[in-house]
PQR file with spaces between the fields and no chain letter, atoms N, CA, C, O and H, PARSE charges and radii, in Angstrom:
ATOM       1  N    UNK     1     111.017  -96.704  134.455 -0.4000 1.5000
ATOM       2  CA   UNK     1     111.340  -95.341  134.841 -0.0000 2.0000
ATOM       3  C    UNK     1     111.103  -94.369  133.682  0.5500 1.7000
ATOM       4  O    UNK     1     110.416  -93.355  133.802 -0.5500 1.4000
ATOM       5  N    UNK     2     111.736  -94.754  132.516 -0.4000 1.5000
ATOM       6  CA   UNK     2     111.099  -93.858  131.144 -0.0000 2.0000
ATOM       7  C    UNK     2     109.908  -93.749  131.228  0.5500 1.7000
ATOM       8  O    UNK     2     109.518  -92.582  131.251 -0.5500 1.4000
ATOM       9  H    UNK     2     112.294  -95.578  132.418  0.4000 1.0000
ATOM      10  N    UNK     3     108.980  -94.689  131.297 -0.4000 1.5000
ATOM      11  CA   UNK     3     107.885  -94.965  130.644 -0.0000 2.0000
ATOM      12  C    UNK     3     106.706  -94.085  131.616  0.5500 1.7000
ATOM      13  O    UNK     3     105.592  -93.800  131.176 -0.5500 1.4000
ATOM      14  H    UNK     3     109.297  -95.637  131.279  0.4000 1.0000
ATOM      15  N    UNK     4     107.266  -93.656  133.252 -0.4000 1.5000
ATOM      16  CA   UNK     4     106.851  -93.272  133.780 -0.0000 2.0000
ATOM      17  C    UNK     4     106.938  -91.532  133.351  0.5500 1.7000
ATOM      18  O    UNK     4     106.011  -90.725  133.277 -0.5500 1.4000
ATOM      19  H    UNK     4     108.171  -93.887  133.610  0.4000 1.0000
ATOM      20  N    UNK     5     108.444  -91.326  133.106 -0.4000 1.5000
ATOM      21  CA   UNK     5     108.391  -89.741  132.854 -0.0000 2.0000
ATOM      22  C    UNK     5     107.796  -89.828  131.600  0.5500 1.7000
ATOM      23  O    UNK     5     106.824  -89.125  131.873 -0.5500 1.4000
ATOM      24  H    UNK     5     109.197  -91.982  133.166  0.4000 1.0000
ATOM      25  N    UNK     6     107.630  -90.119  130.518 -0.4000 1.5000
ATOM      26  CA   UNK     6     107.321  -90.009  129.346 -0.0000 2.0000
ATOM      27  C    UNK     6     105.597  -89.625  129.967  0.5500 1.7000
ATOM      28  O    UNK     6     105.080  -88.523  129.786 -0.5500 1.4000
ATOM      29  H    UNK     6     108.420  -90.690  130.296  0.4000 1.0000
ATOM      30  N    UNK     7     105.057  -90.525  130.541 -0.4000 1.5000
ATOM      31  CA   UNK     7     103.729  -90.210  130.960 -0.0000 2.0000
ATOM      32  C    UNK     7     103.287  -89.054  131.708  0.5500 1.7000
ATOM      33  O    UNK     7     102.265  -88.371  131.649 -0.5500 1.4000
ATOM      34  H    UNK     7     105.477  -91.421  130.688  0.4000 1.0000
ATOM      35  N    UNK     8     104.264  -89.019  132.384 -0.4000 1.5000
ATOM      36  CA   UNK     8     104.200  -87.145  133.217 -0.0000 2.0000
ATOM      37  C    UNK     8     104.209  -86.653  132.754  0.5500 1.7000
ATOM      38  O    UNK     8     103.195  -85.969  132.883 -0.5500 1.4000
ATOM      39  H    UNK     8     105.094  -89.575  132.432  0.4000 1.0000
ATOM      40  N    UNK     9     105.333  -86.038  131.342 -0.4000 1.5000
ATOM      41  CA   UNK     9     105.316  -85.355  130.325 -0.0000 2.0000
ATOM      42  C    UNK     9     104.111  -85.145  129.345  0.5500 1.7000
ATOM      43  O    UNK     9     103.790  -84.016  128.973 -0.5500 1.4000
ATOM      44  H    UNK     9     106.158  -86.595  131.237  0.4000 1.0000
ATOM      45  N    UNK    10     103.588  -86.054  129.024 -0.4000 1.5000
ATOM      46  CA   UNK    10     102.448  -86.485  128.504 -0.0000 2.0000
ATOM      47  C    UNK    10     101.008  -85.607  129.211  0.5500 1.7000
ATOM      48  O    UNK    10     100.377  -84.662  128.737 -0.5500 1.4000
ATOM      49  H    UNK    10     103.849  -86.971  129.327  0.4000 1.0000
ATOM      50  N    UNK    11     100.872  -86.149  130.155 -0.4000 1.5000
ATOM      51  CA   UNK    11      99.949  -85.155  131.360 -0.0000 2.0000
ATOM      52  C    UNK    11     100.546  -84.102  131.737  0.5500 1.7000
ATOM      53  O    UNK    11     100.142  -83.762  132.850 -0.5500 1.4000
ATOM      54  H    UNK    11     101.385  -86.916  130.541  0.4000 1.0000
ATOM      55  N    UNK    12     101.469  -83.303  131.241 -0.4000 1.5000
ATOM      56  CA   UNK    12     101.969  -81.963  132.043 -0.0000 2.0000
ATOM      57  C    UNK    12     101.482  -80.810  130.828  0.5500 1.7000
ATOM      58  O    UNK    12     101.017  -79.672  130.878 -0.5500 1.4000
ATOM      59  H    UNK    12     101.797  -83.580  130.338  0.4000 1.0000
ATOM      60  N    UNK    13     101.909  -81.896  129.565 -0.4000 1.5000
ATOM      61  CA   UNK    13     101.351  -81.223  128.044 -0.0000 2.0000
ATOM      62  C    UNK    13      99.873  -81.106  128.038  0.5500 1.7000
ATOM      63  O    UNK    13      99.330  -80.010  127.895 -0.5500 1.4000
ATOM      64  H    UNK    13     102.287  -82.822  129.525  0.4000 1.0000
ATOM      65  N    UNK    14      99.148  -82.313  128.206 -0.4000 1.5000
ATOM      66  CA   UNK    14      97.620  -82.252  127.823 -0.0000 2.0000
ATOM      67  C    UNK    14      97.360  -81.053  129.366  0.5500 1.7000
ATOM      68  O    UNK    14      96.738  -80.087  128.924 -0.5500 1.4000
ATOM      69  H    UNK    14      99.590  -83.202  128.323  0.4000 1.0000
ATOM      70  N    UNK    15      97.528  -80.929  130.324 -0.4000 1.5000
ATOM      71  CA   UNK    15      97.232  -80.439  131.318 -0.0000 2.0000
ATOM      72  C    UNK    15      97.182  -78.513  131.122  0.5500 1.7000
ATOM      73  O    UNK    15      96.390  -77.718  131.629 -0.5500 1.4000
ATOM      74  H    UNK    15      98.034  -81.713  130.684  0.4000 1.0000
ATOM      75  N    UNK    16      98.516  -78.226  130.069 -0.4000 1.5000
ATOM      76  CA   UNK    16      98.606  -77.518  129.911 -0.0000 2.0000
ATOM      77  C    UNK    16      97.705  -76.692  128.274  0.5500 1.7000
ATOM      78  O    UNK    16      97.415  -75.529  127.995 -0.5500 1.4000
ATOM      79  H    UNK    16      99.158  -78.872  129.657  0.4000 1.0000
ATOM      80  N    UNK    17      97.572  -77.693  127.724 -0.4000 1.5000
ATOM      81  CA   UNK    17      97.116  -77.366  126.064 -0.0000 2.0000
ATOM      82  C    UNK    17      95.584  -77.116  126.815  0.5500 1.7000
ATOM      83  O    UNK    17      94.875  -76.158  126.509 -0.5500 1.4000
ATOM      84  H    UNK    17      97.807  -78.638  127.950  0.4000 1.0000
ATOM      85  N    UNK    18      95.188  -78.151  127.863 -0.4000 1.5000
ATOM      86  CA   UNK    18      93.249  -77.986  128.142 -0.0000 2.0000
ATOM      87  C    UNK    18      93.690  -76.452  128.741  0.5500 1.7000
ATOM      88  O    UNK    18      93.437  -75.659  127.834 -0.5500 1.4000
ATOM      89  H    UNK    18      95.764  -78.930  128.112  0.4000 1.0000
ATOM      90  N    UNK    19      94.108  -75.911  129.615 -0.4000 1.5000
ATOM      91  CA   UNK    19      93.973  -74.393  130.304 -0.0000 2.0000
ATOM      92  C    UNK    19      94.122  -73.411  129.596  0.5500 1.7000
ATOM      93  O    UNK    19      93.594  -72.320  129.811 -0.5500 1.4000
ATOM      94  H    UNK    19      94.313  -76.555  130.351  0.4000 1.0000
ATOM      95  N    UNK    20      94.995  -73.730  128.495 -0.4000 1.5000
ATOM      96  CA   UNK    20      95.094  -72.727  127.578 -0.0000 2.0000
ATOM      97  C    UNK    20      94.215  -72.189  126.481  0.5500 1.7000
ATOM      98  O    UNK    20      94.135  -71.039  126.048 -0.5500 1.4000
ATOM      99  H    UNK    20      95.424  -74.616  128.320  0.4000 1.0000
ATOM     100  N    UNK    21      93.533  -73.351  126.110 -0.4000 1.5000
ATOM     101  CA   UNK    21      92.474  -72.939  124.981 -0.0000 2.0000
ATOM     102  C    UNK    21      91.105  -73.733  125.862  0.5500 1.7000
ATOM     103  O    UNK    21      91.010  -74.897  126.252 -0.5500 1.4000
ATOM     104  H    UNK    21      93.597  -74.285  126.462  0.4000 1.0000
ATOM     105  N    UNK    22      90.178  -72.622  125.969 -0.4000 1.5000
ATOM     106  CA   UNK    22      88.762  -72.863  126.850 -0.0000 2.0000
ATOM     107  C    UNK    22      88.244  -73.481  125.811  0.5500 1.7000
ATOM     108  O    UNK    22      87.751  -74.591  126.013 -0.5500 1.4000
ATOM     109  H    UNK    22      90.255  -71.677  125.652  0.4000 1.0000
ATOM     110  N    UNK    23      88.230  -72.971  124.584 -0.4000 1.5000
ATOM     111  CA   UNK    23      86.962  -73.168  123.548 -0.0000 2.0000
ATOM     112  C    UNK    23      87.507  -74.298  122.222  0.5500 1.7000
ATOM     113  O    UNK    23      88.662  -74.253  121.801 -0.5500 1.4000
ATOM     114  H    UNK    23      88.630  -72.070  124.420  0.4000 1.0000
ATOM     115  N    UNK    24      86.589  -75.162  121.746 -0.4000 1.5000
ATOM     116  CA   UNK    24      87.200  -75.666  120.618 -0.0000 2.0000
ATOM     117  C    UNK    24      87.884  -74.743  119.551  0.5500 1.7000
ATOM     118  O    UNK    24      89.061  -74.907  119.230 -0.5500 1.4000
ATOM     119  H    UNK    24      85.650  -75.199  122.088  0.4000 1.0000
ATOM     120  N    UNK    25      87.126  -73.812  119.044 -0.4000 1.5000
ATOM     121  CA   UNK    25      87.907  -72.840  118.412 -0.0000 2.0000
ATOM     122  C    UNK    25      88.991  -72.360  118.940  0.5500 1.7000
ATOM     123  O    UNK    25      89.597  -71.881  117.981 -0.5500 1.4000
ATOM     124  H    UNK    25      86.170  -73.679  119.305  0.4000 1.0000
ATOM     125  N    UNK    26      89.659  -72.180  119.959 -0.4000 1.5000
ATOM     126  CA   UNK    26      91.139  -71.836  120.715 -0.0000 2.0000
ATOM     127  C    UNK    26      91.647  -73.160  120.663  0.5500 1.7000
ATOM     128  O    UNK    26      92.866  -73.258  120.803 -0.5500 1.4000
ATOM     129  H    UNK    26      89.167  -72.569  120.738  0.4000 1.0000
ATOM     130  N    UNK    27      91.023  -74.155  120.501 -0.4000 1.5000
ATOM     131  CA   UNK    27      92.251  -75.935  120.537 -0.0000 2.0000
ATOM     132  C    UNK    27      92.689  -75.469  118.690  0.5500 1.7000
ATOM     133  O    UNK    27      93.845  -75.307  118.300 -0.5500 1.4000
ATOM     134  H    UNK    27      90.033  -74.075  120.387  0.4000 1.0000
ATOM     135  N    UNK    28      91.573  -75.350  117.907 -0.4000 1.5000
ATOM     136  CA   UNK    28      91.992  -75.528  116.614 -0.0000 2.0000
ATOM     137  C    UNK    28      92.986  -74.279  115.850  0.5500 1.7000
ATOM     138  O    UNK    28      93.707  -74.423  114.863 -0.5500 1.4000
ATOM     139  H    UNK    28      90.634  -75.482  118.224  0.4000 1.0000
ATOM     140  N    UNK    29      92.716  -72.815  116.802 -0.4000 1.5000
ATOM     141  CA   UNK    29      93.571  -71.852  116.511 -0.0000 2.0000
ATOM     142  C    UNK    29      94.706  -71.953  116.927  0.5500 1.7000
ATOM     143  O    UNK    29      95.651  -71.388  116.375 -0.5500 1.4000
ATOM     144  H    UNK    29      92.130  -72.698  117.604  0.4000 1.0000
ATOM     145  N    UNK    30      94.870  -73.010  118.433 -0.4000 1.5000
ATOM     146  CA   UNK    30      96.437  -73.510  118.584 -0.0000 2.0000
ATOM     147  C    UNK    30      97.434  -74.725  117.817  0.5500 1.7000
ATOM     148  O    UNK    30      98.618  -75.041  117.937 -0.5500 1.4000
ATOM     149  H    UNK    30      94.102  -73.468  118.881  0.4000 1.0000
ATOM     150  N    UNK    31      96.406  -75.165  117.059 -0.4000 1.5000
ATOM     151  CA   UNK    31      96.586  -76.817  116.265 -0.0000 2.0000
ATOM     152  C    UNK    31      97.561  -75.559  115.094  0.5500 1.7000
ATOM     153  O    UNK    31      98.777  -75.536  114.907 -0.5500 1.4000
ATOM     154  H    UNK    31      95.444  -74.909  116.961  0.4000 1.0000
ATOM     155  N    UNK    32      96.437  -74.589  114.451 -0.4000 1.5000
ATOM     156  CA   UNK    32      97.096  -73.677  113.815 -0.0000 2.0000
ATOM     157  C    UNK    32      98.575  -72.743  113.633  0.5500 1.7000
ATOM     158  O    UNK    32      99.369  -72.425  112.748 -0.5500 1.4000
ATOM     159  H    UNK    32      95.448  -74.607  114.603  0.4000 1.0000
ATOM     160  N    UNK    33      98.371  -72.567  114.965 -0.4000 1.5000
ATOM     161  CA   UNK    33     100.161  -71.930  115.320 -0.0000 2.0000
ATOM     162  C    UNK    33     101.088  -72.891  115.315  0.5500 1.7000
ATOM     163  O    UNK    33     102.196  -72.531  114.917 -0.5500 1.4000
ATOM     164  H    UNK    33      97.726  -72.825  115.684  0.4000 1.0000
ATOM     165  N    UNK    34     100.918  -74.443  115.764 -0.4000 1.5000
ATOM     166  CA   UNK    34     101.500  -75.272  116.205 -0.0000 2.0000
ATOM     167  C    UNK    34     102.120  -75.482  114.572  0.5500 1.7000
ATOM     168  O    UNK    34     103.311  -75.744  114.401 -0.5500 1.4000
ATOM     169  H    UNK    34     100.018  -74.736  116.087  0.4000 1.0000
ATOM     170  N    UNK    35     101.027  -75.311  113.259 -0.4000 1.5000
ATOM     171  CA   UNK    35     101.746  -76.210  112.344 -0.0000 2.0000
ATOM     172  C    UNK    35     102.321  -74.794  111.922  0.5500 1.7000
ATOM     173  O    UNK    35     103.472  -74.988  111.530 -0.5500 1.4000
ATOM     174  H    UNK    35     100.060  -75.098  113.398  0.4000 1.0000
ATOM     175  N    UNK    36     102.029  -73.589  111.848 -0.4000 1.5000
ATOM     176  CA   UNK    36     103.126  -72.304  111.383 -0.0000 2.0000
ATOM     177  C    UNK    36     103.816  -72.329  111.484  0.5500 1.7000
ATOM     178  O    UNK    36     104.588  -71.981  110.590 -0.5500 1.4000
ATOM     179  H    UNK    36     101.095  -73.431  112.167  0.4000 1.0000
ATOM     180  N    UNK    37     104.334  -72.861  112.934 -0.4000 1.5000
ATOM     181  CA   UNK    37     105.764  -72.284  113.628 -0.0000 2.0000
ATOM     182  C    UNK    37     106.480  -73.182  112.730  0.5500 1.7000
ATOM     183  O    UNK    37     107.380  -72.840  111.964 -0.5500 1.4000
ATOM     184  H    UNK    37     103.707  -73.144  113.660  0.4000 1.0000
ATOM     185  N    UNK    38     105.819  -74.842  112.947 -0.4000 1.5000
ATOM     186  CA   UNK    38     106.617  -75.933  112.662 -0.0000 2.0000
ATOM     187  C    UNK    38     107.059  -75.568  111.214  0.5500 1.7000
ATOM     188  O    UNK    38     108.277  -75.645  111.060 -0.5500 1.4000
ATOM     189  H    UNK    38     105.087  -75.119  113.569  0.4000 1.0000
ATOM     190  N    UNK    39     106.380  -75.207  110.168 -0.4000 1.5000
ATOM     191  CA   UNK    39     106.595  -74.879  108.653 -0.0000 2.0000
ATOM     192  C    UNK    39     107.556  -74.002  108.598  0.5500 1.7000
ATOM     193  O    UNK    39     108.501  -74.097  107.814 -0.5500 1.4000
ATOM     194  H    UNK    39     105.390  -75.145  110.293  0.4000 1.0000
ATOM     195  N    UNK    40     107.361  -72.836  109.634 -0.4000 1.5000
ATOM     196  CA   UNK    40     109.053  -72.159  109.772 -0.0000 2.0000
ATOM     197  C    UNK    40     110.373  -72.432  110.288  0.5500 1.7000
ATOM     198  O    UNK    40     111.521  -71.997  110.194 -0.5500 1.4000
ATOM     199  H    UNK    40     106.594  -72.759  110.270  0.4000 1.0000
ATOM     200  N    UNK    41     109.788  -73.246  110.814 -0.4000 1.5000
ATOM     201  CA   UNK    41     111.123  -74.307  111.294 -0.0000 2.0000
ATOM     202  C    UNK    41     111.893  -74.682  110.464  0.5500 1.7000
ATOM     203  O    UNK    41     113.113  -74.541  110.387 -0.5500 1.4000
ATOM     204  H    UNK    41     108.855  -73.600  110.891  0.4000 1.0000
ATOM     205  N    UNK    42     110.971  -75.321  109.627 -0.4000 1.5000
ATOM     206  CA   UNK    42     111.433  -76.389  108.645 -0.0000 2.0000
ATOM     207  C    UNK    42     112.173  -75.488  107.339  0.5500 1.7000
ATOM     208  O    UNK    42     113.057  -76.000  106.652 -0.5500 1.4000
ATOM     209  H    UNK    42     109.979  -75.436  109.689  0.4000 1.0000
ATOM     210  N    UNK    43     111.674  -74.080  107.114 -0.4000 1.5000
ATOM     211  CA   UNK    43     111.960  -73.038  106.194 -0.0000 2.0000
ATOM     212  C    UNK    43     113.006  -72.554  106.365  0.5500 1.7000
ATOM     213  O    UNK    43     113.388  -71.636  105.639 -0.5500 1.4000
ATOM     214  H    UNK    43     110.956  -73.664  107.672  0.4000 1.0000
C-alpha cells in the first residue's frame, strides 16, 4: 500500500515538473530555484 502511494506521488511530481518547464533550459532554471529556496531554508 506505501509502495503504491509513494509511486503516485512519484508520477504526480514528474507529471507535474514535465508541464511546467517545456524547454531544457526551464528543467535547469527550475533545478535552480529548487536549490535557492532549499539554501534558504537551511539559512
Amino acid at each position: 500500500m506505501i509502495r503504491k502511494t509513494i509511486i503516485a506521488v512519484a508520477l504526480a511530481a514528474l507529471t507535474v515538473t514535465t508541464a511546467a518547464c517545456n524547454t531544457v533550459d526551464g528543467l535547469g532554471d527550475d533545478i535552480k530555484s529548487v536549490g535557492r529556496a532549499g539554501k534558504r531554508a537551511i539559512d
